[in-house]
C-alpha positions as CSV (number, residue, x, y, z in Angstrom):
1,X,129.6,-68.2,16.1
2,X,130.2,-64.4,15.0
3,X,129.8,-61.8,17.6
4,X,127.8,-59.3,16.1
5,X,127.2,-55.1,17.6
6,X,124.3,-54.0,17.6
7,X,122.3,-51.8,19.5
8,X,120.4,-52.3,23.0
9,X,118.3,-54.8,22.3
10,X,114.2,-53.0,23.0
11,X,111.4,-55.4,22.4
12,X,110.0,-54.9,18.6
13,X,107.9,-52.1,17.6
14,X,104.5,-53.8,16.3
15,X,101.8,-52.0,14.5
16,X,99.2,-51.0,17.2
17,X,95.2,-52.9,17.4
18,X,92.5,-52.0,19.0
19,X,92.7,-54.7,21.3
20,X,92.2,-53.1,25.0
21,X,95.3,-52.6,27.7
22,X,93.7,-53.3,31.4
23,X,95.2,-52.1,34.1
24,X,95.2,-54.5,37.2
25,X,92.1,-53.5,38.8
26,X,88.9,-55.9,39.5
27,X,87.5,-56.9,36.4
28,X,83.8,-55.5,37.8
29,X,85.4,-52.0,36.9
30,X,86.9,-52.8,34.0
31,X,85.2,-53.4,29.9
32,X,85.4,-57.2,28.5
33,X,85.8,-57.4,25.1
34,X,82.9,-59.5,23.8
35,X,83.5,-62.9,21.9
36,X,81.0,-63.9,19.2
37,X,81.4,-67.4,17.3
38,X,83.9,-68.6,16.0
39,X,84.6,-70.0,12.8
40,X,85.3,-73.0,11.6
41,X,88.9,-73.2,10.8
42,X,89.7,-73.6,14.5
43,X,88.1,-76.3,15.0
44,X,91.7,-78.2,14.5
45,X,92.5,-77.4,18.2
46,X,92.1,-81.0,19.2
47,X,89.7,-80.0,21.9
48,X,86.0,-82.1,22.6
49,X,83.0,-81.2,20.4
50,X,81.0,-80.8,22.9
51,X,78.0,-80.8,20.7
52,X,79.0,-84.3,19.8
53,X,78.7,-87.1,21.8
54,X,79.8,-87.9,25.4
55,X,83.7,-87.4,26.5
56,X,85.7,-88.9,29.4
57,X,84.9,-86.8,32.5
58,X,88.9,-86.4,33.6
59,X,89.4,-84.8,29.7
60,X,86.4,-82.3,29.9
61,X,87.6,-81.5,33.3
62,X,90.9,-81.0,32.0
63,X,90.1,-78.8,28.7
64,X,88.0,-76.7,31.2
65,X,91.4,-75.5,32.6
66,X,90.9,-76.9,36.0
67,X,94.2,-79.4,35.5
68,X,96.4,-82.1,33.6
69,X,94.4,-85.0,33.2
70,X,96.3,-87.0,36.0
71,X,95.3,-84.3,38.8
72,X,91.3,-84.6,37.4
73,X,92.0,-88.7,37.7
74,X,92.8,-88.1,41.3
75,X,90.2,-85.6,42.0
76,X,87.9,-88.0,40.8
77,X,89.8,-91.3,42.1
78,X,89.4,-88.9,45.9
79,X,85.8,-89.1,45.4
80,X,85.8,-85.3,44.7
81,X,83.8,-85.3,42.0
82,X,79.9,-85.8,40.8
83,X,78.4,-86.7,37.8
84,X,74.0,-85.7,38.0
85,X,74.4,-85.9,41.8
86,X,76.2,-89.8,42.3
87,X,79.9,-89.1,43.1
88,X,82.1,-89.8,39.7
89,X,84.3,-92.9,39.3
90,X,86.8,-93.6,36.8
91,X,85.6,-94.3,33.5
92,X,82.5,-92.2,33.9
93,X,81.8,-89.9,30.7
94,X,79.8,-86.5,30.4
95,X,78.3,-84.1,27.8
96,X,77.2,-80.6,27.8
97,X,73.9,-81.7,29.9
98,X,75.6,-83.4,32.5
99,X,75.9,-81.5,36.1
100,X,79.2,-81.6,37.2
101,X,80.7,-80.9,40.4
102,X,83.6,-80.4,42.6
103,X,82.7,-80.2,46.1
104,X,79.8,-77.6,46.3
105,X,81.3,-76.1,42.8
106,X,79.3,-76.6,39.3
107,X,81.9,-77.0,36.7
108,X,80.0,-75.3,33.6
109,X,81.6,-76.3,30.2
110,X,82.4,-73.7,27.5
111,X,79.4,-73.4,25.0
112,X,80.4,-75.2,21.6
113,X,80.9,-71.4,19.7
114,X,83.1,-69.9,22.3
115,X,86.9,-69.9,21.6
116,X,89.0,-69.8,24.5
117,X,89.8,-66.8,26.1
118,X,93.6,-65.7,26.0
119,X,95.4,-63.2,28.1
120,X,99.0,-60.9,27.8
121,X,100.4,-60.3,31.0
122,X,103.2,-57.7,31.9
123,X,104.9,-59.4,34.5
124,X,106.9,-57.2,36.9
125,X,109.6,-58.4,38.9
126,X,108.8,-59.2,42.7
127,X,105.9,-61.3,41.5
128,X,105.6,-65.3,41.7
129,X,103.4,-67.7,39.0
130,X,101.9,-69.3,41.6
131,X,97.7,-69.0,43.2
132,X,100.0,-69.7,46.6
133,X,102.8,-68.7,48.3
134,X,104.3,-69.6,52.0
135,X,106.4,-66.7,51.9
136,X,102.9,-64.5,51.2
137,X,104.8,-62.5,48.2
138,X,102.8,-61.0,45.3
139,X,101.5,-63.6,42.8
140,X,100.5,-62.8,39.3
141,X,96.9,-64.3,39.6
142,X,96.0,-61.0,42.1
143,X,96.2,-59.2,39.0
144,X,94.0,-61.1,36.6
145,X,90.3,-61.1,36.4
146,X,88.3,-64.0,38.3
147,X,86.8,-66.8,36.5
148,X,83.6,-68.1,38.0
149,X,83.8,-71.7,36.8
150,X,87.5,-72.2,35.6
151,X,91.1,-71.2,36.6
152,X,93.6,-69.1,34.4
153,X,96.6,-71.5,33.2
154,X,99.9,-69.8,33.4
155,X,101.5,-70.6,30.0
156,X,105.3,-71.0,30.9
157,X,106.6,-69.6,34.1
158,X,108.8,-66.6,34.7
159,X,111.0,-66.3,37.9
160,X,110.8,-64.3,40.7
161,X,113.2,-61.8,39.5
162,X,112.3,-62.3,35.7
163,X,110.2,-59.9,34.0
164,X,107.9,-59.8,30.6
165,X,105.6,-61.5,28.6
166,X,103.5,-64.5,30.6
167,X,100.4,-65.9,28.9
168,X,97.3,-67.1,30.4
169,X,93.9,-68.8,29.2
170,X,91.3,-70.8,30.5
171,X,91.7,-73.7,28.1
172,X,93.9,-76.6,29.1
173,X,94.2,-77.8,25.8
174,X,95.2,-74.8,24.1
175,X,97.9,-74.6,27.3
176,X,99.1,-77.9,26.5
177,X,100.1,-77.6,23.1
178,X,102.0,-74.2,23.6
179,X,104.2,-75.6,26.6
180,X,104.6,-79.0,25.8
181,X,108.0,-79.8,24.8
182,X,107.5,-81.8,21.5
183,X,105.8,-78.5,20.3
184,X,109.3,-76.6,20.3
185,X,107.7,-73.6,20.9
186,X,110.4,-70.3,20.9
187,X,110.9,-68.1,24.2
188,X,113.0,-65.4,22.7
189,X,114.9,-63.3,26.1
190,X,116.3,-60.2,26.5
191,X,119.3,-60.8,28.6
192,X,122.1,-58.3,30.3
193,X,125.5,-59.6,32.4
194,X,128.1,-57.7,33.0
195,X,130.4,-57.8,30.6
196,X,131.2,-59.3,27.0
197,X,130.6,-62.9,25.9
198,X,134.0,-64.3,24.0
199,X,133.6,-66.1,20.8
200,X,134.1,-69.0,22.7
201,X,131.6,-68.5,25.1
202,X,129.1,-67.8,22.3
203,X,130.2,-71.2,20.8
204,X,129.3,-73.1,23.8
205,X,126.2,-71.5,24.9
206,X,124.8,-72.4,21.1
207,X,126.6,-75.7,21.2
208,X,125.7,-76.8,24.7
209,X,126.4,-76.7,28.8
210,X,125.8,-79.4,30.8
211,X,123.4,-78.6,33.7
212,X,122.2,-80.8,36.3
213,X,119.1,-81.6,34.6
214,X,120.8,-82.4,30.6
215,X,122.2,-80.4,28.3
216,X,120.7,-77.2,27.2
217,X,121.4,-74.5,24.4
218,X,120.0,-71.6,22.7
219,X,119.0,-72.0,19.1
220,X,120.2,-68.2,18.8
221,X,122.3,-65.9,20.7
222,X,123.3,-62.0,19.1
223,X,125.2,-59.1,20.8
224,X,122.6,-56.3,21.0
225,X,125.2,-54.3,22.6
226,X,124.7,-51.5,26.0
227,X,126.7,-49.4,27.9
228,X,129.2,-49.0,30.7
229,X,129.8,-52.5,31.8
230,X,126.5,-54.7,31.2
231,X,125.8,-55.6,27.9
232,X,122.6,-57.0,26.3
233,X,121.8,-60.3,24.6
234,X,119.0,-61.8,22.1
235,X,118.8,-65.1,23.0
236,X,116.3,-67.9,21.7
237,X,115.0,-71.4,23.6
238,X,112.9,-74.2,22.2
239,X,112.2,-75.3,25.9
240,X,111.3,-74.1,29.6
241,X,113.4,-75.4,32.2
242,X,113.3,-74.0,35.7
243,X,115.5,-70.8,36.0
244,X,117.4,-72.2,32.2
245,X,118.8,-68.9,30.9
246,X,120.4,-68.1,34.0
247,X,121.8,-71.6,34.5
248,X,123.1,-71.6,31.5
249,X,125.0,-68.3,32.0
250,X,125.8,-69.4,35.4
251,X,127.8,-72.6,33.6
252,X,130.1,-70.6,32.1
253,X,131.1,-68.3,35.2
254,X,128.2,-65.5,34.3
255,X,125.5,-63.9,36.4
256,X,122.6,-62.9,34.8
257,X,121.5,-59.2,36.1
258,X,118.5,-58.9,34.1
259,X,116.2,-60.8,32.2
260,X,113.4,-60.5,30.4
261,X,111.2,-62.4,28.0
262,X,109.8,-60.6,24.7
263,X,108.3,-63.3,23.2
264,X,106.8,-66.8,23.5
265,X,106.2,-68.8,20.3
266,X,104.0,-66.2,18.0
267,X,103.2,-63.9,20.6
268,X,105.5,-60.9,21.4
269,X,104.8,-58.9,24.0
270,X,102.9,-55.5,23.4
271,X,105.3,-52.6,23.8
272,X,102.0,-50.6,25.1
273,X,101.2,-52.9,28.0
274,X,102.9,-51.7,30.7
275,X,104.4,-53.5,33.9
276,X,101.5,-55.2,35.7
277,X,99.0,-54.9,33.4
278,X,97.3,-57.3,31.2
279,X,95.6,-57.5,27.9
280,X,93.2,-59.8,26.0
281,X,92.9,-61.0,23.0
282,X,89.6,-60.1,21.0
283,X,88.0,-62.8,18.6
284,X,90.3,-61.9,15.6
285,X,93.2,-62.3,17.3
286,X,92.6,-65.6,19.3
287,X,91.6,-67.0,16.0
288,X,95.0,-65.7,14.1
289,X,97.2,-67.8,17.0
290,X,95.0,-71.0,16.8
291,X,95.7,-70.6,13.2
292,X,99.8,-70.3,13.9
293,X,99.8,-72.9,16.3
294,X,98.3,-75.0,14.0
295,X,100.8,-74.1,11.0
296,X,103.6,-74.4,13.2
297,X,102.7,-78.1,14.5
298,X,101.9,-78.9,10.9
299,X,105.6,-77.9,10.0
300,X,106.5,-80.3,12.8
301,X,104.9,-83.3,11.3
302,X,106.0,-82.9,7.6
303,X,109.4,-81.9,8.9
């Protein structure tokens, strides 16, 4: 493959929205951005109608953002779980009227008309993607605004050293079909070693390197160019192993010294949010990706 100079790679200028950039402070000093109905072409979200009938209790559980299906099995296999008081068993199906809880918790489902909320996150390095940590280090979820009733789902982690663009919402589904693999879903990365790739290393890298979990190689690689010794890479994944791009460099005898993701599927990340802080998407907006994530799984089944 061609090694082509360019200059340092920056993440793409977009044309500026009125969406709003919050800084990470508590979300009782901050201004939500309201979300009215929406309409009807994202309906094809594959999520319950929950003005329809009644839905398997694990599934609402799960679209509510509180899980994967197998960890609301087992919450409810635990006996963690009531449906209108009587503790939930397998099986068991709910609507909209039904009381839910977990332990002392009421599990409130989302109102038929309201899509699901969508956040941009900034991530700095020195912060984990996890609600725990052992080691007591930063996490990402001290910056984000509570949910009363519902959890934000980290769409595709980011290292502990690795900075930009994470995603959250409060929709399992909608989670789901931007980070499973069948999906394909692009991370684009801006990458910098030190030193120059070869051709050959180019070759392999978008050919394949053997790791210890399969193979793995980037559906694009280009030479953005730099300075002094480190140089800068675009490079493009249709998958999210743990720690991949640096593996992958590490195959070939290369240490990663920053990294940083600009994009994930049709989402690029803002040039106006700054480290550590977060932005949501207004009702437009969330409509315009349900819409993309819809033509791009479309383009999956006729392809």
């Amino acid at each position: 493959m061609p090694t082509k100079k360019k200059t340092p790679l920056r993440p793409a200028r977009q044309k500026t929205d009125r969406s709003k950039t919050t800084s990470a402070v508590p979300e009782s000093r901050q201004r939500k951005t309201r979300i009215s109905q929406k309409t009807d072409s994202t309906q094809s979200l594959e999520k319950p109608d929950l003005t329809a009938a009644t839905f398997k209790l694990q599934k609402l559980l799960a679209h509510r953002g509180l899980g994967s299906r197998r960890e609301m099995e087992e919450l409810i296999a635990a006996g963690k779980v009531t449906l209108n008081g009587e503790v939930a068993t397998l099986g068991d199906r709910a609507g909209p009227a039904d009381v839910i809880r977990i332990g002392k918790r009421i599990i409130r489902m989302n109102a038929p008309e309201e899509p699901p909320r969508v956040l941009l996150y900034h991530k700095p390095e020195g912060e984990i993607v996890s609600y725990k940590d052992p080691q007591g280090r930063p996490s990402v979820f001290d910056k984000l605004p509570h949910l009363r009733s519902s959890k934000w789902i980290a769409i595709g982690r980011l290292d502990f050293n690795t900075s930009g663009l994470l995603i959250f919402t409060d929709d399992g589904t909608l989670a789901n079909r931007l980070m499973h693999p069948r999906f394909e879903m692009e991370r684009e990365y801006a990458v910098r070693i030190l030193g120059e790739l070869t051709d050959a290393q180019m070759t392999q890298l978008t050919t394949g390197v053997t790791l210890s979990d399969g193979n793995a190689a980037f559906t694009y690689l280009a030479d953005q160019g730099g300075e002094g010794a480190n140089h800068w890479y675009r490079a493009i994944l249709k998958e999210g192993k743990n720690r991949e791009v640096r593996r992958m460099f590490e195959a070939i005898g290369l240490t990663v010294s920053r990294l940083i993701r600009v994009r994930f599927g049709p989402l690029n990340l803002p040039p106006r949010i700054k480290r550590g802080q977060w932005l949501e998407l207004d009702e437009k907006k969330t409509k315009r990706l349900l819409d993309l994530i819809d033509d791009h799984h479309a383009s999956l089944s006729g392809s």
